[in-house]
N, C-alpha and C positions, 0 to 999 in steps of 0.2 A: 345735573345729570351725571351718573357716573359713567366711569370709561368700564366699556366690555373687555376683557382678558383677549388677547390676540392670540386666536387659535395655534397659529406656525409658533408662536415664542412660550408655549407654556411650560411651564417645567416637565411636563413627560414628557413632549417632543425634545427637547434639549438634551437629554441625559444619555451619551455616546453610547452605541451598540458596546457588550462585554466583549474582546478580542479572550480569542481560548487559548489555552496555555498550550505550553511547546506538545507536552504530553499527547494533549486533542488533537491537538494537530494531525502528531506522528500517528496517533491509533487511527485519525478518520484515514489517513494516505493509507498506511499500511491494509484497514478493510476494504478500500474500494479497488486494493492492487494485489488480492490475496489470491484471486483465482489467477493470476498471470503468474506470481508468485512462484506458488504450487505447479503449473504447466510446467513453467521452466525449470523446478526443481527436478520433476519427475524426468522430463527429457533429459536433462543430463545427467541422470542415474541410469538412464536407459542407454544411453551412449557411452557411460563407462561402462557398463553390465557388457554391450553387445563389443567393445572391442579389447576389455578383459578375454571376454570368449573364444574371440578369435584368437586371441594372442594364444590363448591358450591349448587351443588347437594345433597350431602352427608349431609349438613346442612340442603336441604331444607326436608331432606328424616326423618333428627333426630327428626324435628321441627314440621313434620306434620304426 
């Protein structure tokens, strides 16, 4: 009688999941953190925009 192959030990179940390279990595973090990303870019173009402005005010208020 021959021996049946043991399911849990066959060579496709043995064969280590592929680990992704740094790259994949960096691309999967960087998509799934792009709309947070982007928010906080934008607010702080907004917060130098908005006290640029004042500043600018405030000069033009000194000066005239």
């Amino acid at each position: 009688m021959q021996d049946k192959p043991n399911p849990i030990r066959s060579e496709t179940t043995e064969t280590e999941p592929i680990q992704p390279t740094r790259r994949q990595r960096t691309s999967r973090w960087f998509a799934r953190r792009r709309r947070t990303i982007a928010f906080h870019f934008v607010r702080g173009v907004a917060y130098g925009a908005g006290a640029g402005g004042v500043g600018l005010v405030l000069w033009w208020i000194e000066n005239h």
